[in-house]
mmCIF file of the C-alpha atoms, coordinates in Angstrom:
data_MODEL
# 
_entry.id   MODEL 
# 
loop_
_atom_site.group_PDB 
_atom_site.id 
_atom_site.type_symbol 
_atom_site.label_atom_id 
_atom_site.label_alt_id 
_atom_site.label_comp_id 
_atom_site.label_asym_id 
_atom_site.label_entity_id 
_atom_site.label_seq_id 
_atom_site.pdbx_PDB_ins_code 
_atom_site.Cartn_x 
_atom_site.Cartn_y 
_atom_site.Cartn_z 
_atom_site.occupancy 
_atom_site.B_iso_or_equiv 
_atom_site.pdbx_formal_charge 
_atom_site.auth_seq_id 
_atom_site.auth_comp_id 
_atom_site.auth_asym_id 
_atom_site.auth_atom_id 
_atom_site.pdbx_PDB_model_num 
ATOM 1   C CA . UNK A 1 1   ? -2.316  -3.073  -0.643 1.00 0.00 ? 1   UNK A CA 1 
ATOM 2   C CA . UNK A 1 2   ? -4.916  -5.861  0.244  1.00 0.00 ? 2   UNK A CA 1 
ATOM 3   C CA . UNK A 1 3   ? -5.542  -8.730  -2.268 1.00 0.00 ? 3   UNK A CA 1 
ATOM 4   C CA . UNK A 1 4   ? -9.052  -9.415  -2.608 1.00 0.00 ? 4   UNK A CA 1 
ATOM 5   C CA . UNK A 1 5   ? -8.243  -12.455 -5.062 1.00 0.00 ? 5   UNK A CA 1 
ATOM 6   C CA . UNK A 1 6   ? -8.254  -16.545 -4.495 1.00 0.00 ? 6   UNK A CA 1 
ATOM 7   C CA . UNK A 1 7   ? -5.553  -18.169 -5.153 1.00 0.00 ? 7   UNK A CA 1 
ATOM 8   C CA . UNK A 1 8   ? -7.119  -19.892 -8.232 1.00 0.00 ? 8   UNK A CA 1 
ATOM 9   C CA . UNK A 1 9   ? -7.963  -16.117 -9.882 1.00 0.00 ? 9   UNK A CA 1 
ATOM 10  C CA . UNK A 1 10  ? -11.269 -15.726 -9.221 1.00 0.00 ? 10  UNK A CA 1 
ATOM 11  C CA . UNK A 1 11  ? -12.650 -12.698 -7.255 1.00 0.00 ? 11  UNK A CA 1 
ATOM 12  C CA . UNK A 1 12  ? -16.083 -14.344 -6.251 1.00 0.00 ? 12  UNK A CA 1 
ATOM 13  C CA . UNK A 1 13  ? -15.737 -17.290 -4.060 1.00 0.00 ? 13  UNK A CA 1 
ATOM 14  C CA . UNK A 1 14  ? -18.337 -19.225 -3.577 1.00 0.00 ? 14  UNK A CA 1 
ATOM 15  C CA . UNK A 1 15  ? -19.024 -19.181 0.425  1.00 0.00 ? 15  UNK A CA 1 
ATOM 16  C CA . UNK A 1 16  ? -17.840 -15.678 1.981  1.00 0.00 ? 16  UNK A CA 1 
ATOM 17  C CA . UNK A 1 17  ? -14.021 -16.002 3.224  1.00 0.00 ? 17  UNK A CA 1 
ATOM 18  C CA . UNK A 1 18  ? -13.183 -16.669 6.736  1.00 0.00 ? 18  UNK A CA 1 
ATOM 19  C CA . UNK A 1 19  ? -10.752 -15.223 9.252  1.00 0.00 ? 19  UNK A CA 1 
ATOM 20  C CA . UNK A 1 20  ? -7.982  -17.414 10.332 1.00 0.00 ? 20  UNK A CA 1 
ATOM 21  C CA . UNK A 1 21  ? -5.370  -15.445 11.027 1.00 0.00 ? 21  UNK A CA 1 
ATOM 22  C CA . UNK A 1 22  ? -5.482  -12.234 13.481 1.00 0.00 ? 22  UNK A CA 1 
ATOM 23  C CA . UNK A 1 23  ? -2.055  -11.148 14.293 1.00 0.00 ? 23  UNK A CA 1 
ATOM 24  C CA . UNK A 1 24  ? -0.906  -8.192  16.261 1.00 0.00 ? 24  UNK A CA 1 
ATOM 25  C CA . UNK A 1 25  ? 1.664   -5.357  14.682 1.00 0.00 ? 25  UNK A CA 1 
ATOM 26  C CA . UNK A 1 26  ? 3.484   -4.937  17.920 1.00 0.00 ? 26  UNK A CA 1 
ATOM 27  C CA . UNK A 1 27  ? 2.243   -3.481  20.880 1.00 0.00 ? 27  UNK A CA 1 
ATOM 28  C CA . UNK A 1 28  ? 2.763   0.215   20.648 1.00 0.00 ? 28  UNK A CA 1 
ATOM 29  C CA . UNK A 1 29  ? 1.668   0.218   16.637 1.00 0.00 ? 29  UNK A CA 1 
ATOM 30  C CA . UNK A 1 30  ? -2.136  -0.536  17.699 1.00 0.00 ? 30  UNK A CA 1 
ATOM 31  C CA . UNK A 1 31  ? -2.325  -2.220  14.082 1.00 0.00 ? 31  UNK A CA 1 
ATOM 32  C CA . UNK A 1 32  ? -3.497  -5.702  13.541 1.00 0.00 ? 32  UNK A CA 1 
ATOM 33  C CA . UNK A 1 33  ? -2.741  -7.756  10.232 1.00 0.00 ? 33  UNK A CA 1 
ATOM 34  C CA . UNK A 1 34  ? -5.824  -10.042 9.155  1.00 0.00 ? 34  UNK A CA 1 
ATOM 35  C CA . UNK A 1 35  ? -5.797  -13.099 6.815  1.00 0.00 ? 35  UNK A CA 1 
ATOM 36  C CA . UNK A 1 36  ? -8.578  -14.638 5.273  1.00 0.00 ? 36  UNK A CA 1 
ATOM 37  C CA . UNK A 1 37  ? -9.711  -18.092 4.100  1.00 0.00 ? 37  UNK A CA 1 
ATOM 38  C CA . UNK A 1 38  ? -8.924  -17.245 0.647  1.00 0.00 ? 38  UNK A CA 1 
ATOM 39  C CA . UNK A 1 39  ? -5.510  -15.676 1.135  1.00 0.00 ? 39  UNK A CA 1 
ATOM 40  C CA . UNK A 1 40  ? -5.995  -11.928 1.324  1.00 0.00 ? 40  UNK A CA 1 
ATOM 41  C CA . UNK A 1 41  ? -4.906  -9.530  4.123  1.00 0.00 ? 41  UNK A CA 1 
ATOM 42  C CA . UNK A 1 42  ? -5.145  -6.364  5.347  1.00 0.00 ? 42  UNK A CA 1 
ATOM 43  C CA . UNK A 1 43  ? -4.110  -3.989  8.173  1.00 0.00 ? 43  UNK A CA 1 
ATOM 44  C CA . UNK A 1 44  ? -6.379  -2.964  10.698 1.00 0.00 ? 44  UNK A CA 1 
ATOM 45  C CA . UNK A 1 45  ? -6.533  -1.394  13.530 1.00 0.00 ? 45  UNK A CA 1 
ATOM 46  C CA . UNK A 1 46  ? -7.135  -2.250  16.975 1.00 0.00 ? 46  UNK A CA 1 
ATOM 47  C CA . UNK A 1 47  ? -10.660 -0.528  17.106 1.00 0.00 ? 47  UNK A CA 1 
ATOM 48  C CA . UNK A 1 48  ? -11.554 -1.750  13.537 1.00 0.00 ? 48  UNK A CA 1 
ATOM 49  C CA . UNK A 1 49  ? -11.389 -5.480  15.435 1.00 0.00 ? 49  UNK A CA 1 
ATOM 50  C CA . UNK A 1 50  ? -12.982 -4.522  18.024 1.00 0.00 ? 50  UNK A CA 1 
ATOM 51  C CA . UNK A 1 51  ? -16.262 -2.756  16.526 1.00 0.00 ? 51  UNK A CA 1 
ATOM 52  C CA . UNK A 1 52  ? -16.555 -5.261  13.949 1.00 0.00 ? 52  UNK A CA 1 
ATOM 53  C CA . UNK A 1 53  ? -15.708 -8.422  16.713 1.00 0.00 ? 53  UNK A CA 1 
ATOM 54  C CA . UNK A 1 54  ? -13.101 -9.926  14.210 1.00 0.00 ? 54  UNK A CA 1 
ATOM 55  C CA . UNK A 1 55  ? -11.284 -13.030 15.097 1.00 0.00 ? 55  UNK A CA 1 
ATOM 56  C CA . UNK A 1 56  ? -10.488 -15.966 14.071 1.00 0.00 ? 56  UNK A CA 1 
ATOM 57  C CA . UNK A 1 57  ? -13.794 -17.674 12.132 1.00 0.00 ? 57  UNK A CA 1 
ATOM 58  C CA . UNK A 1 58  ? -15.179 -14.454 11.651 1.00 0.00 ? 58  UNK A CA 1 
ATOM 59  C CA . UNK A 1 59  ? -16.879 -14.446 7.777  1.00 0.00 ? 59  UNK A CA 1 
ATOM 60  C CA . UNK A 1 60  ? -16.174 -11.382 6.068  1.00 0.00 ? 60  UNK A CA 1 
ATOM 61  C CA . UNK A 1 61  ? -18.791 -10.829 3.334  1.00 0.00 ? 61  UNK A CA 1 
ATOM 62  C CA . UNK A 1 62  ? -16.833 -10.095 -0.230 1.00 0.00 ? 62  UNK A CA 1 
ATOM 63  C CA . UNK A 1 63  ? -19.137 -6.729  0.243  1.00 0.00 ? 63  UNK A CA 1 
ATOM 64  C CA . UNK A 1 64  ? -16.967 -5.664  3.167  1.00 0.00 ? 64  UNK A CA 1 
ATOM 65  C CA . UNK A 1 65  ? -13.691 -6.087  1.486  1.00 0.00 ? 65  UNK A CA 1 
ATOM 66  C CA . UNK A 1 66  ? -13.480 -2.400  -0.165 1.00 0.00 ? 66  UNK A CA 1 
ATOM 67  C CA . UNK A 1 67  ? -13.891 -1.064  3.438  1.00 0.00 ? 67  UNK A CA 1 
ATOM 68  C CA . UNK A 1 68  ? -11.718 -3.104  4.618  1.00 0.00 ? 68  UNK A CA 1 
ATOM 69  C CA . UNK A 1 69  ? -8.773  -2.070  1.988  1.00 0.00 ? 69  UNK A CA 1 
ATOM 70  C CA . UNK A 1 70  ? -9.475  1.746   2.311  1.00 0.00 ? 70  UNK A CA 1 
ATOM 71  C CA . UNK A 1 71  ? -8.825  1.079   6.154  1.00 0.00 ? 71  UNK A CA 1 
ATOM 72  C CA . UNK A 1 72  ? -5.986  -0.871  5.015  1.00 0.00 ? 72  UNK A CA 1 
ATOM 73  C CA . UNK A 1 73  ? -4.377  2.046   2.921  1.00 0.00 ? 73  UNK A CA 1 
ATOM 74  C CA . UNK A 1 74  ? -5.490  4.652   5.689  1.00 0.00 ? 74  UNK A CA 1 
ATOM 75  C CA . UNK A 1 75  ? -3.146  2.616   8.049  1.00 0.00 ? 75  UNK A CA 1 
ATOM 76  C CA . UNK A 1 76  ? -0.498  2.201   5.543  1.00 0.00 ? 76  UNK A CA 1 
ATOM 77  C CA . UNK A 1 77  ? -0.600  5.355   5.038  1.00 0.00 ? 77  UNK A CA 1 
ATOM 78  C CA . UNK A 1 78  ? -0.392  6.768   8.706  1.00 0.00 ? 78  UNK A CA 1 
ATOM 79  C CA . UNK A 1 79  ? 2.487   4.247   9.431  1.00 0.00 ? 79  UNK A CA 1 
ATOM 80  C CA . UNK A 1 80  ? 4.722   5.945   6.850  1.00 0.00 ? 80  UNK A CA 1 
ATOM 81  C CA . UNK A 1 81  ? 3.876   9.452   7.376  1.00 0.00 ? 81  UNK A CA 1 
ATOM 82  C CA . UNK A 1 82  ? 4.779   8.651   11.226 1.00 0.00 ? 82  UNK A CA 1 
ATOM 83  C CA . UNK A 1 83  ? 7.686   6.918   10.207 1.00 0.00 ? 83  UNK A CA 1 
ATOM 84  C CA . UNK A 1 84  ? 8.327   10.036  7.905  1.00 0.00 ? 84  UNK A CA 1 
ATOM 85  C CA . UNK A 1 85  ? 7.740   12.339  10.710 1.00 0.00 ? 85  UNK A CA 1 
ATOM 86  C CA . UNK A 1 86  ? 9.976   10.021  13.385 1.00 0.00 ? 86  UNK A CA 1 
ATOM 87  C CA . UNK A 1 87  ? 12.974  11.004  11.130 1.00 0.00 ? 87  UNK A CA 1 
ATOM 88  C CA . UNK A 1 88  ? 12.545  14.720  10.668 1.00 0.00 ? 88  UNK A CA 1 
ATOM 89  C CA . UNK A 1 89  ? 9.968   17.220  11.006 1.00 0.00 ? 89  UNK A CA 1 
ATOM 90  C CA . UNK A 1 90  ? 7.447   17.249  7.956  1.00 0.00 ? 90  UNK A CA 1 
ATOM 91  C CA . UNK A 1 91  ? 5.105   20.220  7.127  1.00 0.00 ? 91  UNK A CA 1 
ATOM 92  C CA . UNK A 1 92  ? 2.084   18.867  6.300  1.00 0.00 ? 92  UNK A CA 1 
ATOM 93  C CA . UNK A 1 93  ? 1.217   19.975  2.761  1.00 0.00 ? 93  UNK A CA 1 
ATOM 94  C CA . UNK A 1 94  ? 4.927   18.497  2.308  1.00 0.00 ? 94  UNK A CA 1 
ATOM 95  C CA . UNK A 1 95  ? 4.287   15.036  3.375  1.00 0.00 ? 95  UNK A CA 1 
ATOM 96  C CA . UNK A 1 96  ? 0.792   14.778  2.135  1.00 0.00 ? 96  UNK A CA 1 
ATOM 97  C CA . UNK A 1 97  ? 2.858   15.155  -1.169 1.00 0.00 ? 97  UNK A CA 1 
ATOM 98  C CA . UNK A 1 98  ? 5.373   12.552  -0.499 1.00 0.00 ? 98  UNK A CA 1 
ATOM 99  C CA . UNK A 1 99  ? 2.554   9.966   0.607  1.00 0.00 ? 99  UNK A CA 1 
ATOM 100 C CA . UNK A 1 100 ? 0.853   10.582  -2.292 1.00 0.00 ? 100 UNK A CA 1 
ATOM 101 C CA . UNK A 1 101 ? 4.474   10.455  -4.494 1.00 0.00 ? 101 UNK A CA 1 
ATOM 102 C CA . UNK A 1 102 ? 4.221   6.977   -2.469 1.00 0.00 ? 102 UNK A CA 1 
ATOM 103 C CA . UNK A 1 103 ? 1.007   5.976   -4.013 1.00 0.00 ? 103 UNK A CA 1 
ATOM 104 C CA . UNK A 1 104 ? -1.346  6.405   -1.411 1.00 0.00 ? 104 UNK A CA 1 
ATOM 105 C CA . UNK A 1 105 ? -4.650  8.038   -2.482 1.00 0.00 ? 105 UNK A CA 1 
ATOM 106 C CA . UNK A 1 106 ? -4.918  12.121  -1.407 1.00 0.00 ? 106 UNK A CA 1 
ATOM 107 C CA . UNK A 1 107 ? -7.892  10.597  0.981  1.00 0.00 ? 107 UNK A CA 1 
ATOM 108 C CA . UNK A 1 108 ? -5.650  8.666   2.993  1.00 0.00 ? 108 UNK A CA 1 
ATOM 109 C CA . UNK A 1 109 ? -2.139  11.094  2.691  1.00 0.00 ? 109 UNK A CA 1 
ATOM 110 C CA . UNK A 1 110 ? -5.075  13.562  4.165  1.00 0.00 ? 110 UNK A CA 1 
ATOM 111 C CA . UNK A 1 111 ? -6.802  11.488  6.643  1.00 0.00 ? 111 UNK A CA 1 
ATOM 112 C CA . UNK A 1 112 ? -3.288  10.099  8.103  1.00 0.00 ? 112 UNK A CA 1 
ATOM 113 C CA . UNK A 1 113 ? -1.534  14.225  8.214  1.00 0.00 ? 113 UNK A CA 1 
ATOM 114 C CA . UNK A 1 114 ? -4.856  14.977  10.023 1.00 0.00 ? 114 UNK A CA 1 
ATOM 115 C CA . UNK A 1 115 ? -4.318  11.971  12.339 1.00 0.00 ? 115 UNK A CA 1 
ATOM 116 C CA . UNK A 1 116 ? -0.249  12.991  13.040 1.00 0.00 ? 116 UNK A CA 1 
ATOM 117 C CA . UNK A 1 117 ? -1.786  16.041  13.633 1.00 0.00 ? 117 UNK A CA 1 
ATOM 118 C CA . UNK A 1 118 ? -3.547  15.669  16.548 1.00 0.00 ? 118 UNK A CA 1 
ATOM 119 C CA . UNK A 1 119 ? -1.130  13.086  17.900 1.00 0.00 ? 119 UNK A CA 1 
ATOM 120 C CA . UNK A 1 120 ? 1.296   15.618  18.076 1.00 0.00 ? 120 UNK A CA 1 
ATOM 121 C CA . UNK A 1 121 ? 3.900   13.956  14.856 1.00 0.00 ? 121 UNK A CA 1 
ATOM 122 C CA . UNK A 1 122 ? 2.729   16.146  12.948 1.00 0.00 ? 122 UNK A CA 1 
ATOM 123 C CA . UNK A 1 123 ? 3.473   20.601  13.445 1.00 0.00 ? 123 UNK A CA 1 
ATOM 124 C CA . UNK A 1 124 ? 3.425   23.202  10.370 1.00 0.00 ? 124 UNK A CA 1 
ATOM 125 C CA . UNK A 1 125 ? 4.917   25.981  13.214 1.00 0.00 ? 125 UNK A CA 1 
ATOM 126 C CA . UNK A 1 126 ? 7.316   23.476  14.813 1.00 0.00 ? 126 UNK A CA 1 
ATOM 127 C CA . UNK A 1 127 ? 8.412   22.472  11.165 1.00 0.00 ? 127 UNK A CA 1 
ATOM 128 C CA . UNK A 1 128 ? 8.761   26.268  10.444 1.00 0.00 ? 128 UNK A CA 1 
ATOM 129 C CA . UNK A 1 129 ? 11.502  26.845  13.763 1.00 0.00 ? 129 UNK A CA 1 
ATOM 130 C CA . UNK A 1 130 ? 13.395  23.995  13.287 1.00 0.00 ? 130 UNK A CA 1 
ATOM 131 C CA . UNK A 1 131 ? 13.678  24.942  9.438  1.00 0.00 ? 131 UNK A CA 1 
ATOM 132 C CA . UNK A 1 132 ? 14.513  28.130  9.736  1.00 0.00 ? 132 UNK A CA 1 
ATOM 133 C CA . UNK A 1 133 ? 17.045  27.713  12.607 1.00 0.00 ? 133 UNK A CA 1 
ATOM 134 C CA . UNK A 1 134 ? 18.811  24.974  10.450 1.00 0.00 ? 134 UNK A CA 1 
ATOM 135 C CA . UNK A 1 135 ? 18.879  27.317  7.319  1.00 0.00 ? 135 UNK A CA 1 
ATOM 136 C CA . UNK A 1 136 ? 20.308  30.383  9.927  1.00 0.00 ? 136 UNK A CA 1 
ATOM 137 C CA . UNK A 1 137 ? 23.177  27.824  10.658 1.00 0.00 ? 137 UNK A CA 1 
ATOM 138 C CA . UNK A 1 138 ? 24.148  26.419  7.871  1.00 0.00 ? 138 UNK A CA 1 
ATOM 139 C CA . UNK A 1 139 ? 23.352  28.805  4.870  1.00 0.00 ? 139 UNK A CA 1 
ATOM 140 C CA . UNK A 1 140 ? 23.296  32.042  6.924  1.00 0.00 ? 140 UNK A CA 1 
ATOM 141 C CA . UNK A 1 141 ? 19.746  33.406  4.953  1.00 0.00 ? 141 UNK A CA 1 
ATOM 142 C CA . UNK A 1 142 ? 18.248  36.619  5.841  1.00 0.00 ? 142 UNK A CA 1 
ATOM 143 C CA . UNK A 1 143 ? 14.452  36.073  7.040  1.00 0.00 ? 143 UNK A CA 1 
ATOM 144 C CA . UNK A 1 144 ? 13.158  36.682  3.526  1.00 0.00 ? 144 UNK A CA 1 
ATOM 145 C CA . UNK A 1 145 ? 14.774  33.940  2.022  1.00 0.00 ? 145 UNK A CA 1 
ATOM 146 C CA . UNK A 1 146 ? 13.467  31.809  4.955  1.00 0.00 ? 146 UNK A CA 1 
ATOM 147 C CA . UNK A 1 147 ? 10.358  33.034  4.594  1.00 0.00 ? 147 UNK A CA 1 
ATOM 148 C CA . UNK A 1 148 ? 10.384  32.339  0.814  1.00 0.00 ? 148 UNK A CA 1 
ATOM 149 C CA . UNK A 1 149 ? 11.662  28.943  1.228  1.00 0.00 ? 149 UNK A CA 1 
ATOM 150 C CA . UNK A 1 150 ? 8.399   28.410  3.978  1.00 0.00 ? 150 UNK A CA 1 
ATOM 151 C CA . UNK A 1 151 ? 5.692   29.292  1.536  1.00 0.00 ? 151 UNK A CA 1 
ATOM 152 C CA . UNK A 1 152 ? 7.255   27.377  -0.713 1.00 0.00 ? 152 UNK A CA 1 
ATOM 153 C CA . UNK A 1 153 ? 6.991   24.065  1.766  1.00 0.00 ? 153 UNK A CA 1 
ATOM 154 C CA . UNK A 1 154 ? 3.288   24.909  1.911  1.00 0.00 ? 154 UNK A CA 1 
ATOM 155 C CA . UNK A 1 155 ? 3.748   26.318  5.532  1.00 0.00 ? 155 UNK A CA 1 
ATOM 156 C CA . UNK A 1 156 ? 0.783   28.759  5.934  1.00 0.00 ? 156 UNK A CA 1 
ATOM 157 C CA . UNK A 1 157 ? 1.733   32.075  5.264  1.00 0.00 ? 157 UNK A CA 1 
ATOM 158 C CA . UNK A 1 158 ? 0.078   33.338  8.435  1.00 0.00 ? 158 UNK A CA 1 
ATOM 159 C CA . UNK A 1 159 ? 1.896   30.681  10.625 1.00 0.00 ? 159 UNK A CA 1 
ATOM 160 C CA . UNK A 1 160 ? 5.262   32.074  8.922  1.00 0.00 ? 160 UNK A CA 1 
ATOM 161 C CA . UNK A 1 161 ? 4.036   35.552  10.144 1.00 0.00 ? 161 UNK A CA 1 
ATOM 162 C CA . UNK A 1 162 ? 3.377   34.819  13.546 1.00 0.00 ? 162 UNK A CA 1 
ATOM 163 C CA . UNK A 1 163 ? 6.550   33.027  14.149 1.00 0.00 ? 163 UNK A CA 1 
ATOM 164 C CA . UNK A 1 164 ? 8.665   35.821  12.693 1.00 0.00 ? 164 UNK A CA 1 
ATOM 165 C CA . UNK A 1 165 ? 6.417   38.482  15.214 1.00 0.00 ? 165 UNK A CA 1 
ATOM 166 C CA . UNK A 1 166 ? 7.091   36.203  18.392 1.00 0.00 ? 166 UNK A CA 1 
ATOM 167 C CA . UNK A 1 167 ? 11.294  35.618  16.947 1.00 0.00 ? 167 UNK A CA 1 
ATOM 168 C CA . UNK A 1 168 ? 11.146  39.339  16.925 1.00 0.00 ? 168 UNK A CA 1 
ATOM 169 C CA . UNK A 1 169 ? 10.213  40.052  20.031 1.00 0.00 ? 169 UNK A CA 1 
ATOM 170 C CA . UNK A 1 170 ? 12.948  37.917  20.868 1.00 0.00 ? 170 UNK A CA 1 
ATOM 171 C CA . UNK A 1 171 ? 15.384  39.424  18.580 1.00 0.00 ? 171 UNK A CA 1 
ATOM 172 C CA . UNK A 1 172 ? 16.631  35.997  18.088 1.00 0.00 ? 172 UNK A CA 1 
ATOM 173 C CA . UNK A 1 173 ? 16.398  36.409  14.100 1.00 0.00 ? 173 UNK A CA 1 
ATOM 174 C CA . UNK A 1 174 ? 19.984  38.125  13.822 1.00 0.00 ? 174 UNK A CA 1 
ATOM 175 C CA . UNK A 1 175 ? 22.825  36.129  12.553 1.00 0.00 ? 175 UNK A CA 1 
ATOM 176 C CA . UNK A 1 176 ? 25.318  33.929  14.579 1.00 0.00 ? 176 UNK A CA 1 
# 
């Protein structure tokens, strides 16, 4: 998270702190990293600089530094659940629990699964296939057990329902 302290201790310098460092994340991340005059940083991103013109010489009022470490956690936050997400499929009540086990605050674990949402990263019924199709395979469960074992991921009981109609219709539910 963001220090918001000088390097001498003190929390209220006495002229506001200046940018001087404004460095991008990569290209594809859209996150910028900013450091100030008295040593603190934070993550930003890319239409945080631009609606609040920072760069370097910029003062940042001591006033704006709470904002500035909530939208710091928020894109901590979203670069772990994607990174989360990147690696397997996530439901979402299931990695709103492991960013919070991660020490982000509920309001950013909720702000970032809405985010991977709409990007696409983030699916409770695509989550709820590739489960269920790795259980079939490997354990050999009967759709009750997979069904149990959804609820219990926090996939939306209704979801599970509506995937088990359209596997029906399929009749791809029986066991290899």
């Amino acid at each position: 998270m963001a220090s918001a302290r000088r390097a001498d201790g003190s929390s209220s310098p006495s002229a506001d702190p200046v940018l001087v460092d404004l460095r991008s994340r990569g290209t594809r991340s859209g996150l910028f990293e900013i450091t100030l005059s008295n040593g603190a940083s934070f993550f930003v991103s890319e239409r945080t600089v631009r609606d609040k013109r920072l760069g370097p010489g910029t003062q940042l009022p001591e006033r704006e530094w709470p904002l500035l470490a909530a939208l710091d956690e928020r894109e901590r936050c979203y670069a772990k659940g994607q990174a989360l997400c990147a690696r397997m499929e996530q439901p979402r009540a299931g990695l709103a629990r492991k960013l919070a086990g991660r020490g982000y605050s509920a309001e950013a674990a909720e702000s970032a699964c809405a985010r991977l949402a709409r990007e696409g990263f983030l699916d409770d019924g695509r989550f709820a296939l590739a489960w269920a199709r790795g259980r079939l395979r490997r354990r050999r469960e009967g759709p009750l057990l997979i069904r149990y074992g959804l609820l219990r991921k926090g996939v939306d009981r209704q979801l599970i329902e509506a995937r088990f109609a359209a596997a029906r219709k399929k009749d791809s539910w029986k066991k290899p």
